[in-house]
N, CA and C atoms as a LAMMPS dump frame, in Angstrom:
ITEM: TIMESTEP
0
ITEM: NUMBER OF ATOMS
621
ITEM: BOX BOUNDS ff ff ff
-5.0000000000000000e+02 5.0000000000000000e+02
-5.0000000000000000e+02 5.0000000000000000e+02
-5.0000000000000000e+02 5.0000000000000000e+02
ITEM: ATOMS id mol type element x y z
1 1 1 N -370.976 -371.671 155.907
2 1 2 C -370.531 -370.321 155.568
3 1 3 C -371.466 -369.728 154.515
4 2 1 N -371.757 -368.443 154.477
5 2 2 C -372.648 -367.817 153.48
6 2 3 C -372.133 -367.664 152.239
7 3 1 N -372.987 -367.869 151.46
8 3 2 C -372.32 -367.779 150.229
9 3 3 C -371.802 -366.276 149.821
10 4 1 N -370.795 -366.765 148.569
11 4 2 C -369.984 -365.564 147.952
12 4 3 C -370.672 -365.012 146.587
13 5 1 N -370.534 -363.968 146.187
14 5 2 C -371.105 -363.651 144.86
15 5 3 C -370.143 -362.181 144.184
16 6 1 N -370.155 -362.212 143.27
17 6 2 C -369.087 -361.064 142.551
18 6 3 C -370.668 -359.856 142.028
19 7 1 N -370.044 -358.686 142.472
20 7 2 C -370.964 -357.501 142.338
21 7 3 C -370.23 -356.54 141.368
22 8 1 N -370.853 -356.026 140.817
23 8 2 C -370.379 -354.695 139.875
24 8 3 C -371.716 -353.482 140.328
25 9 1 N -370.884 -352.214 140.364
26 9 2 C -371.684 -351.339 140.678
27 9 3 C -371.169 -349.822 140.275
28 10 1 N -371.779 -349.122 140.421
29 10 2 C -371.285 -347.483 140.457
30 10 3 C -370.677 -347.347 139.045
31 11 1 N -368.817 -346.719 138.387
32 11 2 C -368.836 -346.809 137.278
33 11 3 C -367.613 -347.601 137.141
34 12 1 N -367.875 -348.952 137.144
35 12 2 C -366.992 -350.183 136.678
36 12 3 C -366.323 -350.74 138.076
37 13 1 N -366.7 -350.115 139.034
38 13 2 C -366.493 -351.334 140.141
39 13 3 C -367.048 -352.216 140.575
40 14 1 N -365.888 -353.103 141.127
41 14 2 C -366.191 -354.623 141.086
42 14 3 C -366.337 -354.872 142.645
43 15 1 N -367.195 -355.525 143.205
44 15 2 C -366.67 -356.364 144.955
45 15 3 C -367.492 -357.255 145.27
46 16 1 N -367.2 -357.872 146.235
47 16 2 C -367.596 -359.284 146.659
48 16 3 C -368.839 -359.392 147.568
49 17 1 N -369.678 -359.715 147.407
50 17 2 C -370.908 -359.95 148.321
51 17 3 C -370.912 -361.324 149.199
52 18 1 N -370.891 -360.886 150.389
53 18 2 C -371.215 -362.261 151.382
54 18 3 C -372.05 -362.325 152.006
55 19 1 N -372.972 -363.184 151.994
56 19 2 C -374.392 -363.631 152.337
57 19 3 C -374.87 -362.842 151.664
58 20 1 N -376.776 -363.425 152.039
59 20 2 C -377.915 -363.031 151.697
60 20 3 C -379.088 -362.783 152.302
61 21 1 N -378.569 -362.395 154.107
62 21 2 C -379.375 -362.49 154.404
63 21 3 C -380.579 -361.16 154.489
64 22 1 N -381.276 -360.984 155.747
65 22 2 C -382.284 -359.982 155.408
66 22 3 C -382.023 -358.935 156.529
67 23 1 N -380.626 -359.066 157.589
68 23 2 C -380.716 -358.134 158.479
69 23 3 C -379.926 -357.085 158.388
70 24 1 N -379.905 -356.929 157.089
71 24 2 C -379.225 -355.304 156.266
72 24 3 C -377.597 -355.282 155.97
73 25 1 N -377.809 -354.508 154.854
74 25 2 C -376.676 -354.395 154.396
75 25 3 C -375.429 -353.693 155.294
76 26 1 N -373.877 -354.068 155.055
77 26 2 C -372.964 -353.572 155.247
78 26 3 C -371.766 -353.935 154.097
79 27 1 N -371.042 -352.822 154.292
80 27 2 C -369.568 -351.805 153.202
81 27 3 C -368.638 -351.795 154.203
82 28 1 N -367.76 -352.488 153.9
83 28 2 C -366.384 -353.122 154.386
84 28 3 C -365.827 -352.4 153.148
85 29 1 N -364.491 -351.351 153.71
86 29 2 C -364.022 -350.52 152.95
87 29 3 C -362.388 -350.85 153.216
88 30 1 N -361.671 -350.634 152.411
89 30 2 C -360.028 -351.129 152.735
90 30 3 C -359.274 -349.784 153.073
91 31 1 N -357.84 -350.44 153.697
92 31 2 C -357.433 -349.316 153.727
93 31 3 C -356.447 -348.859 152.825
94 32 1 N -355.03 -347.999 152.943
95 32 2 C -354.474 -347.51 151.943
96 32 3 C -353.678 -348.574 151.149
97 33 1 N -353.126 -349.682 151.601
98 33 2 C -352.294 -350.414 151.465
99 33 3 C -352.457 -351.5 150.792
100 34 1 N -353.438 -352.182 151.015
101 34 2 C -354.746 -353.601 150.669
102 34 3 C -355.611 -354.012 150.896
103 35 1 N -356.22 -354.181 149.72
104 35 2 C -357.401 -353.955 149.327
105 35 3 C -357.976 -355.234 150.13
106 36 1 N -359.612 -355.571 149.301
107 36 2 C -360.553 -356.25 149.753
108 36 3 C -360.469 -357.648 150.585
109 37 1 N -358.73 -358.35 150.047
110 37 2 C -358.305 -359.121 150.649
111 37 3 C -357.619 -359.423 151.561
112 38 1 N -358.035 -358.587 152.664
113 38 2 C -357.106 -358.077 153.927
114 38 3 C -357.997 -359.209 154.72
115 39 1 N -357.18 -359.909 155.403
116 39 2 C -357.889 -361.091 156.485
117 39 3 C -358.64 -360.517 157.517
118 40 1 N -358.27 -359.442 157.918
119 40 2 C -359.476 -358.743 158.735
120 40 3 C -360.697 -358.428 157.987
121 41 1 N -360.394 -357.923 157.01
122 41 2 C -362.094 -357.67 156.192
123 41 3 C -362.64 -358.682 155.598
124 42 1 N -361.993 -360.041 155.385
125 42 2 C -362.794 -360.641 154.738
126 42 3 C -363.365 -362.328 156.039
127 43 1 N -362.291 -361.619 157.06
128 43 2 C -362.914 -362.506 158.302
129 43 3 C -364.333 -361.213 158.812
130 44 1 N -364.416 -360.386 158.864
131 44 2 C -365.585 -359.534 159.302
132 44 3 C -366.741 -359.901 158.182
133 45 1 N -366.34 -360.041 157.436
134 45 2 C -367.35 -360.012 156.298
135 45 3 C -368.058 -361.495 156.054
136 46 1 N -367.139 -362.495 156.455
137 46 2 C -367.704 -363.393 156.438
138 46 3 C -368.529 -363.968 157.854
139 47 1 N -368.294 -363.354 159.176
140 47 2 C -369.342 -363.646 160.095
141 47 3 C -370.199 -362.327 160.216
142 48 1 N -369.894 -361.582 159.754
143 48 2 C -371.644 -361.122 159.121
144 48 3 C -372.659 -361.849 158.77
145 49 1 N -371.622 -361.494 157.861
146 49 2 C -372.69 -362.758 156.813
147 49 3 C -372.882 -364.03 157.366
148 50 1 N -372.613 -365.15 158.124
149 50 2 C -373.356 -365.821 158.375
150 50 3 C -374.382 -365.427 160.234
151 51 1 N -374.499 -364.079 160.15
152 51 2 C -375.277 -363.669 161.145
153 51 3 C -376.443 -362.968 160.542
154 52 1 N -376.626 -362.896 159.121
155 52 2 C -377.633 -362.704 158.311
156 52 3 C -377.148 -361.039 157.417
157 53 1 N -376.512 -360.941 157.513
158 53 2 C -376.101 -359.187 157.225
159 53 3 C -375.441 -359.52 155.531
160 54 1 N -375.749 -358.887 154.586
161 54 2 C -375.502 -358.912 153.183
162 54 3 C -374.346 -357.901 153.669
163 55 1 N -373.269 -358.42 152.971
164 55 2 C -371.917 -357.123 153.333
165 55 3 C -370.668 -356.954 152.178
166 56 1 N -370.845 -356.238 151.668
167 56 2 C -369.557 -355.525 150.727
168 56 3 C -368.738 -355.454 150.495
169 57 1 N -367.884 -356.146 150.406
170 57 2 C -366.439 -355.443 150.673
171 57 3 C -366.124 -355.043 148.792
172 58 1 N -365.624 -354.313 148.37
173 58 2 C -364.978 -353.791 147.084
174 58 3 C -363.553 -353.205 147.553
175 59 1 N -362.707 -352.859 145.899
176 59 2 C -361.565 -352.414 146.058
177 59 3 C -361.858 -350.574 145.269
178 60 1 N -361.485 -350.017 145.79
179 60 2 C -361.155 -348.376 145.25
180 60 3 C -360.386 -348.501 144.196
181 61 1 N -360.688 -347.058 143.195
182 61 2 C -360.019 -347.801 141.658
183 61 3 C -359.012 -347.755 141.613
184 62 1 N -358.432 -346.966 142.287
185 62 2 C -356.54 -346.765 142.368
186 62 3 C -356.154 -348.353 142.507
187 63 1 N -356.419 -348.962 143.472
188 63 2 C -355.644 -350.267 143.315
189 63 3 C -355.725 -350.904 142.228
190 64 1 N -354.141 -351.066 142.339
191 64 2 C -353.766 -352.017 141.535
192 64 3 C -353.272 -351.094 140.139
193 65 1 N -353.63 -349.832 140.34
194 65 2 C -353.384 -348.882 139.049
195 65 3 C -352.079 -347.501 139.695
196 66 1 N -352.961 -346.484 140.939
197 66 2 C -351.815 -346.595 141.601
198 66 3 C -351.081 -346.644 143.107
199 67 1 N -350.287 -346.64 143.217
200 67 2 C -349.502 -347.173 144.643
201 67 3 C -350.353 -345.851 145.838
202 68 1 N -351.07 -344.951 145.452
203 68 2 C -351.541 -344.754 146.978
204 68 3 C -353.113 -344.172 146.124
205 69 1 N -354.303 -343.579 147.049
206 69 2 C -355.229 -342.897 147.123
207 69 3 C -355.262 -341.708 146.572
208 70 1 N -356.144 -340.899 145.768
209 70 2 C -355.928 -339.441 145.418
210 70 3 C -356.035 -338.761 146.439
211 71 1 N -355.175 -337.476 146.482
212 71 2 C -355.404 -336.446 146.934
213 71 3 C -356.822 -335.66 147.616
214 72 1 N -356.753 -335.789 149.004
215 72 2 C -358.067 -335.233 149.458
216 72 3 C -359.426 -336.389 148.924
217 73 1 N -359.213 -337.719 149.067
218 73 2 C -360.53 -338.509 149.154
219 73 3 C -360.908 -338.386 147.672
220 74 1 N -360.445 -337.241 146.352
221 74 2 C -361.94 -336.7 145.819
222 74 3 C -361.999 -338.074 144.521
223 75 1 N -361.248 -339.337 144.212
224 75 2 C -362.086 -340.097 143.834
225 75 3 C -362.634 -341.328 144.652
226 76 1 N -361.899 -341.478 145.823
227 76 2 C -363.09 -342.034 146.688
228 76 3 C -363.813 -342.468 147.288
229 77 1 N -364.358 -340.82 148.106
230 77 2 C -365.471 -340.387 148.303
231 77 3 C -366.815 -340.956 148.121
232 78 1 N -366.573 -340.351 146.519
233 78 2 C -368.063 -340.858 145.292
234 78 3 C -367.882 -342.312 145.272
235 79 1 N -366.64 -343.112 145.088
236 79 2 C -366.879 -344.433 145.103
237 79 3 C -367.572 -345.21 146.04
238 80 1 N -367.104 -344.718 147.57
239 80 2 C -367.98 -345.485 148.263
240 80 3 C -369.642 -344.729 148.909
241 81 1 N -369.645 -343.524 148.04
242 81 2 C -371.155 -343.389 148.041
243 81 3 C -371.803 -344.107 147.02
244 82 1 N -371.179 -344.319 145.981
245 82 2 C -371.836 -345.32 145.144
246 82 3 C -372.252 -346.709 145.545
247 83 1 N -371.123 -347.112 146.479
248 83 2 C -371.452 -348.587 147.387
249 83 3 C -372.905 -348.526 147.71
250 84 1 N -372.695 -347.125 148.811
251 84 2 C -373.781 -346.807 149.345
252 84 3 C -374.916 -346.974 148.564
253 85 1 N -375.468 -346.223 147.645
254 85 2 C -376.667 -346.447 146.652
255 85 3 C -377.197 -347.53 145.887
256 86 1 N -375.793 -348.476 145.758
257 86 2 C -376.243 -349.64 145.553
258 86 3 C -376.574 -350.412 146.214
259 87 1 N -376.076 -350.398 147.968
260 87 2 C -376.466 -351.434 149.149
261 87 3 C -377.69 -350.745 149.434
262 88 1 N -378.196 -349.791 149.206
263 88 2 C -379.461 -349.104 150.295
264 88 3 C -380.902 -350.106 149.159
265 89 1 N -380.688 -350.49 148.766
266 89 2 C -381.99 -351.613 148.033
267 89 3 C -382.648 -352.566 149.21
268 90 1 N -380.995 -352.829 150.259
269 90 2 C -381.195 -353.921 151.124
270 90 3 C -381.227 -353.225 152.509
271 91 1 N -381.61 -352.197 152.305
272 91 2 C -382.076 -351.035 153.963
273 91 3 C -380.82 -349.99 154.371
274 92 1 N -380.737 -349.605 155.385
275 92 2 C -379.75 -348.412 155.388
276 92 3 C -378.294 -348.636 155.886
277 93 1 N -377.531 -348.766 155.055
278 93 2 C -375.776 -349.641 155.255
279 93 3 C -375.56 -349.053 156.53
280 94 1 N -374.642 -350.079 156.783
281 94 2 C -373.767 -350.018 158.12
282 94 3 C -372.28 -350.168 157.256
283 95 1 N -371.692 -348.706 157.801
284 95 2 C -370.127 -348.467 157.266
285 95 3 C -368.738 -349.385 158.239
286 96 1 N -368.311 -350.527 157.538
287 96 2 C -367.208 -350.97 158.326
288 96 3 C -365.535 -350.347 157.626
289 97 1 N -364.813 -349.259 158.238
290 97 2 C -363.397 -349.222 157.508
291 97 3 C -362.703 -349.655 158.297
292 98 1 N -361.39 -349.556 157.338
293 98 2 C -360.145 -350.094 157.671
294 98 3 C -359.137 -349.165 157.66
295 99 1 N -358.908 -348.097 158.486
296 99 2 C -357.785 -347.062 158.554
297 99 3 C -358.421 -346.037 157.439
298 100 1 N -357.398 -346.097 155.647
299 100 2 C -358.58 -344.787 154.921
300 100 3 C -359.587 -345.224 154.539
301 101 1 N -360.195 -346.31 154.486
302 101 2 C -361.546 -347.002 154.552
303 101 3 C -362.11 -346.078 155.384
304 102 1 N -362.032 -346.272 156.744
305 102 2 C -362.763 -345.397 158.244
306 102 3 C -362.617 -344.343 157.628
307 103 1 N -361.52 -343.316 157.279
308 103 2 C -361.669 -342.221 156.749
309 103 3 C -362.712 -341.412 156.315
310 104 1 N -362.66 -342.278 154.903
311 104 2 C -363.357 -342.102 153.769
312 104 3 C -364.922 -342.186 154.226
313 105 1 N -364.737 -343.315 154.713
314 105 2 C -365.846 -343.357 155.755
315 105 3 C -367.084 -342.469 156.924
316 106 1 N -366.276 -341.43 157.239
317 106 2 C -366.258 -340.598 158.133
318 106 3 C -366.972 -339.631 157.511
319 107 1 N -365.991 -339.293 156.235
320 107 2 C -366.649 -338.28 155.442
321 107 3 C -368.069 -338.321 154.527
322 108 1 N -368.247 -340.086 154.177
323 108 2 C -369.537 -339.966 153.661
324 108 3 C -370.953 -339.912 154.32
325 109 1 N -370.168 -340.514 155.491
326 109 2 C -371.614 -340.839 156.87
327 109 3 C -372.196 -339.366 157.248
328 110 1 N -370.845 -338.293 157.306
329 110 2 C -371.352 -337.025 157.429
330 110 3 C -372.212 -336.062 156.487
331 111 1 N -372.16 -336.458 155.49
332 111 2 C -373.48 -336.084 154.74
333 111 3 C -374.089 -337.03 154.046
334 112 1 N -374.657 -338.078 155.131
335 112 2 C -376.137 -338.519 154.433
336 112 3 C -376.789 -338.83 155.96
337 113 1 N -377.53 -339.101 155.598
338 113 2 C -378.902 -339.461 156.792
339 113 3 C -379.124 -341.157 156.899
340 114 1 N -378.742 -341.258 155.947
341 114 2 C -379.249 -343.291 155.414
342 114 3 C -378.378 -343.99 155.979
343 115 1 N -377.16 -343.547 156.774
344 115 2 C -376.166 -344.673 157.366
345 115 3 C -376.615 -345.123 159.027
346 116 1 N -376.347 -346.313 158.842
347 116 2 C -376.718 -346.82 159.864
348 116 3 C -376.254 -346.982 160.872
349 117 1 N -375.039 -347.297 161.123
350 117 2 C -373.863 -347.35 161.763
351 117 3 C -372.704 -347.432 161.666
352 118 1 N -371.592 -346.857 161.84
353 118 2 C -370.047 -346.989 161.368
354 118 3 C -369.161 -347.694 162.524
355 119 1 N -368.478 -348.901 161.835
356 119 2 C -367.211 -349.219 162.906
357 119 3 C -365.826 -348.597 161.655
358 120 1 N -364.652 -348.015 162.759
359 120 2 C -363.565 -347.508 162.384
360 120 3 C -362.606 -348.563 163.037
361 121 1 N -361.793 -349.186 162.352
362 121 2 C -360.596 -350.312 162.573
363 121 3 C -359.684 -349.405 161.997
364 122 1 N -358.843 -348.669 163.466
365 122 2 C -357.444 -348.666 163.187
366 122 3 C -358.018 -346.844 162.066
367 123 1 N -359.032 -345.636 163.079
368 123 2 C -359.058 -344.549 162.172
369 123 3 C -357.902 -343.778 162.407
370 124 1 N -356.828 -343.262 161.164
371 124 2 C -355.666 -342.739 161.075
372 124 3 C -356.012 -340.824 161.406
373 125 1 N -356.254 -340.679 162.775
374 125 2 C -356.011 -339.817 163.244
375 125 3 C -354.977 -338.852 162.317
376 126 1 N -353.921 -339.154 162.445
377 126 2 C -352.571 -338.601 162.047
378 126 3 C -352.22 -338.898 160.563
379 127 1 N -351.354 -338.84 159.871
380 127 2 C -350.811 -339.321 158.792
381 127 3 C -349.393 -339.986 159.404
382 128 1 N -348.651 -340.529 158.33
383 128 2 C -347.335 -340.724 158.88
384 128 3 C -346.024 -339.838 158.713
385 129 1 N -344.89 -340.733 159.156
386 129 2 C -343.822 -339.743 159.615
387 129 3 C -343.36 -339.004 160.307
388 130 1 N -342.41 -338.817 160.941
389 130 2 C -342.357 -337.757 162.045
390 130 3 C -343.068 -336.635 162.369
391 131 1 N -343.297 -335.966 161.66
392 131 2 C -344.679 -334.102 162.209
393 131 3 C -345.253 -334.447 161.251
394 132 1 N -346.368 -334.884 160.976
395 132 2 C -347.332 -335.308 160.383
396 132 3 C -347.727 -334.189 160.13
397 133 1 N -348.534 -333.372 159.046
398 133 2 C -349.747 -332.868 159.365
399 133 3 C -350.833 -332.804 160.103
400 134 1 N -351.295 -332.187 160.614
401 134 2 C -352.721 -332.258 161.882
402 134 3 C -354.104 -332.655 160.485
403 135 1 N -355.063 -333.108 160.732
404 135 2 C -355.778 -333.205 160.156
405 135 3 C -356.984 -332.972 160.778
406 136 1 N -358.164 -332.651 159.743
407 136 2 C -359.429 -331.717 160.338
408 136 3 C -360.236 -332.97 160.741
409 137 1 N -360.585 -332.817 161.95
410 137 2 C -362.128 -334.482 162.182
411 137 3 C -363.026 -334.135 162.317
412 138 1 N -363.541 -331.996 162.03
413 138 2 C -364.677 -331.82 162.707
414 138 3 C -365.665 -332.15 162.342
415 139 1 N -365.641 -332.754 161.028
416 139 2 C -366.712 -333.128 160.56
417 139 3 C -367.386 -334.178 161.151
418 140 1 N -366.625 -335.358 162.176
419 140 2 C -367.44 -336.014 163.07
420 140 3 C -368.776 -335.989 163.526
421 141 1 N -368.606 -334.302 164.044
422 141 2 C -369.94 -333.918 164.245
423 141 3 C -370.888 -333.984 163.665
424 142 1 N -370.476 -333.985 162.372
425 142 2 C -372.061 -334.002 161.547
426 142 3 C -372.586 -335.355 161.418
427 143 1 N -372.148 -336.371 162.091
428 143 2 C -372.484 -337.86 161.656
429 143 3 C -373.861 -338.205 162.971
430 144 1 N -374.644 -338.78 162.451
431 144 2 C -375.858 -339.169 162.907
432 144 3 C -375.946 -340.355 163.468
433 145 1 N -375.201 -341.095 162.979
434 145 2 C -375.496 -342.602 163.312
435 145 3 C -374.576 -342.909 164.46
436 146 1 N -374.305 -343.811 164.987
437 146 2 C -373.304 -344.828 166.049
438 146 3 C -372.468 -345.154 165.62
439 147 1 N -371.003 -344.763 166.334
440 147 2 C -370.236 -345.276 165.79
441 147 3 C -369.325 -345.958 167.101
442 148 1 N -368.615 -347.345 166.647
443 148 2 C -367.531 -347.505 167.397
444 148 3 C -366.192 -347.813 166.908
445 149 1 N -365.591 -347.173 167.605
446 149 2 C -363.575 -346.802 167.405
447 149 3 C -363.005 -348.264 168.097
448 150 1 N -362.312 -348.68 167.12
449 150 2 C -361.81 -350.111 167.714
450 150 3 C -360.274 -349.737 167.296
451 151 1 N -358.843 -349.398 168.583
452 151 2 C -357.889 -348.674 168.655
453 151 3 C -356.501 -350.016 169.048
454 152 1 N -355.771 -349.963 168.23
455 152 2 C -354.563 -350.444 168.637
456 152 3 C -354.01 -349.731 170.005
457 153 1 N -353.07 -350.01 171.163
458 153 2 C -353.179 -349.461 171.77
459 153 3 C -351.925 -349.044 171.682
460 154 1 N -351.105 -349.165 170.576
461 154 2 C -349.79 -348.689 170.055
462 154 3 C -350.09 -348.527 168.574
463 155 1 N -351.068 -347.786 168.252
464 155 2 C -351.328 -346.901 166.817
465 155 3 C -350.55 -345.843 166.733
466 156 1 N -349.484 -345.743 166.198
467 156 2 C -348.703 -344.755 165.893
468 156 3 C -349.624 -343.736 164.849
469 157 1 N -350.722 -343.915 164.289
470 157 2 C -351.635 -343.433 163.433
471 157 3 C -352.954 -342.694 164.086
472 158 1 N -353.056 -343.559 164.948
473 158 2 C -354.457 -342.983 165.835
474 158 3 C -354.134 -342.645 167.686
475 159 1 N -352.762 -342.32 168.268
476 159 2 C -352.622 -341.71 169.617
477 159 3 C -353.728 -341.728 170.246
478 160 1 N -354.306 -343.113 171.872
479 160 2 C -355.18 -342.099 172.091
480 160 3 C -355.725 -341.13 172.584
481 161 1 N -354.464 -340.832 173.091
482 161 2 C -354.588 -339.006 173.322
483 161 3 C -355.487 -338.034 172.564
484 162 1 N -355.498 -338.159 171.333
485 162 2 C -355.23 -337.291 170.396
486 162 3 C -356.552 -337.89 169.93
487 163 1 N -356.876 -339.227 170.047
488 163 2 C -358.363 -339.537 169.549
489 163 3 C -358.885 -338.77 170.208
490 164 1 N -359.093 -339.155 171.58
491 164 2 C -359.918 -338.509 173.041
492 164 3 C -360.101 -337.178 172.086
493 165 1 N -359.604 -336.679 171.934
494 165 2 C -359.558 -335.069 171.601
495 165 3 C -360.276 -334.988 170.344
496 166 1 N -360.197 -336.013 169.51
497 166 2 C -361.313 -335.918 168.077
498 166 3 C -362.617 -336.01 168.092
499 167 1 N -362.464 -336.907 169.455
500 167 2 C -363.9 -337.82 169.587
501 167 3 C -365.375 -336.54 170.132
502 168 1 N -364.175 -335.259 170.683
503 168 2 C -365.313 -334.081 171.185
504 168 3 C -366.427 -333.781 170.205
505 169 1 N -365.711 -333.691 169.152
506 169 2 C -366.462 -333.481 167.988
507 169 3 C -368.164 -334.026 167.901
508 170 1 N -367.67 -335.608 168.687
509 170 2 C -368.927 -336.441 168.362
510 170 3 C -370.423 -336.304 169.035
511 171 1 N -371.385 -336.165 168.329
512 171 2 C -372.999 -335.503 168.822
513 171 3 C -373.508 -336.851 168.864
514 172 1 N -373.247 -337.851 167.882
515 172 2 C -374.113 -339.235 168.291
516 172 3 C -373.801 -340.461 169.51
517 173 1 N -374.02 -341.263 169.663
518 173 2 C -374.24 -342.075 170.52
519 173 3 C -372.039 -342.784 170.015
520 174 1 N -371.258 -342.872 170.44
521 174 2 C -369.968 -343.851 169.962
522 174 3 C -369.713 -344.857 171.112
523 175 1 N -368.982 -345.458 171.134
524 175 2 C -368.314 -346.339 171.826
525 175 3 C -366.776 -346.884 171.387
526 176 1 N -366.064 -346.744 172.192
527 176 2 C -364.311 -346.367 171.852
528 176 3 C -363.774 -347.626 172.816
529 177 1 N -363.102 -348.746 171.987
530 177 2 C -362.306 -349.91 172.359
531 177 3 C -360.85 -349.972 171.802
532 178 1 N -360.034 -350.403 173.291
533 178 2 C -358.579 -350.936 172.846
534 178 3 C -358.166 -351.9 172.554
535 179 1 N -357.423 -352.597 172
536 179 2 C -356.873 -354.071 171.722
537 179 3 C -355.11 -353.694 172.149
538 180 1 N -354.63 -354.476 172.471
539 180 2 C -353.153 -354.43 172.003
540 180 3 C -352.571 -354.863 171.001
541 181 1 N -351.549 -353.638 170.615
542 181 2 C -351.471 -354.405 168.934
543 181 3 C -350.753 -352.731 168.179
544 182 1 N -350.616 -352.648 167.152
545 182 2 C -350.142 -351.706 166.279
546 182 3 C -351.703 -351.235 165.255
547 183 1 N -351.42 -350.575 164.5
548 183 2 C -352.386 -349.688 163.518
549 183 3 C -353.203 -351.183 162.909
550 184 1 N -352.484 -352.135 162.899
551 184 2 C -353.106 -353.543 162.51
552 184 3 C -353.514 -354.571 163.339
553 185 1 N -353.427 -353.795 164.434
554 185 2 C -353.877 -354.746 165.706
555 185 3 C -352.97 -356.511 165.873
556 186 1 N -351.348 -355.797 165.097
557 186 2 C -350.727 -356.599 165.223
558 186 3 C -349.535 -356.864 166.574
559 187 1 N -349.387 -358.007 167.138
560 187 2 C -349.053 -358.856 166.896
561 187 3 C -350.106 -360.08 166.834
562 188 1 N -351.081 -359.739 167.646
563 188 2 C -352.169 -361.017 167.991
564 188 3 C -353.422 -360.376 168.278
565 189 1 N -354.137 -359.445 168.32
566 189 2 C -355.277 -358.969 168.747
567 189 3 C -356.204 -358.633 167.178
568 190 1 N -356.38 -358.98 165.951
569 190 2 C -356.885 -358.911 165.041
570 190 3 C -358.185 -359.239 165.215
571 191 1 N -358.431 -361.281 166.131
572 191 2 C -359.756 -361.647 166.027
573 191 3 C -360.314 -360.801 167.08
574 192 1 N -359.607 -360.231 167.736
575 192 2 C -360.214 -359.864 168.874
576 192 3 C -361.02 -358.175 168.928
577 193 1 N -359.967 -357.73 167.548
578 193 2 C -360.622 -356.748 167.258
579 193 3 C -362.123 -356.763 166.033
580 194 1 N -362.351 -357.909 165.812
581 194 2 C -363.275 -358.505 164.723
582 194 3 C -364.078 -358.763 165.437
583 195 1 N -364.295 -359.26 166.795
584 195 2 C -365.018 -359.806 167.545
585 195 3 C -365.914 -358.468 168.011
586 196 1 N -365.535 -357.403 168.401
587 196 2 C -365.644 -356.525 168.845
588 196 3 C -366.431 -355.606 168.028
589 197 1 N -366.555 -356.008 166.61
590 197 2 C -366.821 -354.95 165.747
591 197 3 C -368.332 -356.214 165.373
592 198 1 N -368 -357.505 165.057
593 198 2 C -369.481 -358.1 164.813
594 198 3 C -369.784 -358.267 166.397
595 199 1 N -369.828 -358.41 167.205
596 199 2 C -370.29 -358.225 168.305
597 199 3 C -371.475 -356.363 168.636
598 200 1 N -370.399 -356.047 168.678
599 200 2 C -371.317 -354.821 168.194
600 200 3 C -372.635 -354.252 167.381
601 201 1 N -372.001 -355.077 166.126
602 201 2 C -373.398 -354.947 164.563
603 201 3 C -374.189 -355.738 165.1
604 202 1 N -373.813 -357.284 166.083
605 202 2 C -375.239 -357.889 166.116
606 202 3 C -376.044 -357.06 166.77
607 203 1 N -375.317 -356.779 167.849
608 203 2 C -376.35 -355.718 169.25
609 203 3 C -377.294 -354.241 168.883
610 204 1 N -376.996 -353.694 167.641
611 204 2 C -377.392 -352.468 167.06
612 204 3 C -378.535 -352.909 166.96
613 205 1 N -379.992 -352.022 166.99
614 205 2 C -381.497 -352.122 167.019
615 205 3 C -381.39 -352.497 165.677
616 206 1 N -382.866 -353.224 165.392
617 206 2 C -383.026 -353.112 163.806
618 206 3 C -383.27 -351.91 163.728
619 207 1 N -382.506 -352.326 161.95
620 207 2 C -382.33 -351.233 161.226
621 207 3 C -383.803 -350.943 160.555
């Protein structure tokens, strides 16, 4: 297994580095609920990494301080562009989220040029509760890089009706997979949605 290492970056965040190798960095982002130690991100992160990929995972500062995300992304946004600036030493990141991970995600890939590729696990289309708010995805469009949608096929969060319909947005190259399972690709389809997502990163051209 690749080794582990503790990172500090941006202004006082902390996250975990796995491996060392040389076939580029990736940012494993969490979602609203839990953080860096979610068995899906830290099983992705660790066969990265032993497929040579240096990969990220950190926690957003609210955790652990408070019980949800700010309002509208706006602290962060900047946090995981900061990821960003600190992984681009090791070539141009590849964005992995996790529901507002993918989010957050979405929104930083759309204004920069330096991302390499994005996988979305479980992107929350919707919010929750009965009439959700509609939420804006057009910004999709502005994203440059490849991305692939890896979908519970009972996401009460991501319909994929309602993806289909986000995904118009998209100008770059995507690729859109189901698992069976809930917003967590639960009851049993987790490795299978992990498989799917490093399966993928290996196959991407060098970066």
């Amino acid at each position: 297994m690749a080794k582990e290492s503790e990172i500090k970056f941006g202004s006082g965040l902390v996250g975990t580095m796995n491996g060392a190798g040389n076939r580029g960095p990736v940012i494993v982002s969490h979602g609203a609920g839990r953080g860096l130690d979610a068995p899906i991100l830290v099983k992705t992160a660790e066969q990265l990494a032993d497929l040579g990929f240096r990969v990220l995972r950190f926690n957003f500062s609210y955790m652990g301080v408070r019980p949800a995300p700010s309002a509208g992304r706006k602290k962060e946004q900047p946090e995981l562009a900061s990821a960003v600036e600190y992984m681009r030493q090791f070539g141009s990141p590849i964005l992995v989220g996790k529901s507002f991970g993918a989010r957050v995600g979405s929104f930083v890939a759309a204004e920069r040029d330096d991302i390499r590729a994005l996988v979305f696990y479980g992107l929350p289309i919707c919010g929750m509760g009965k009439n959700p708010k509609p939420r804006d995805w057009s910004h999709l469009g502005k994203i440059k890089a490849p991305i692939l949608f890896i979908t519970g096929h009972n996401d009460k969060l991501c319909p994929l009706t309602q993806l289909v319909e986000e995904q118009k947005y998209i100008t770059s190259d995507f690729a859109s997979q189901v698992v069976p399972g809930d917003h967590s690709f639960k009851p049993k389809s987790e490795d299978a949605a992990i498989k799917l997502c490093v399966d993928w990163i290996d196959a991407l051209p060098k970066g």
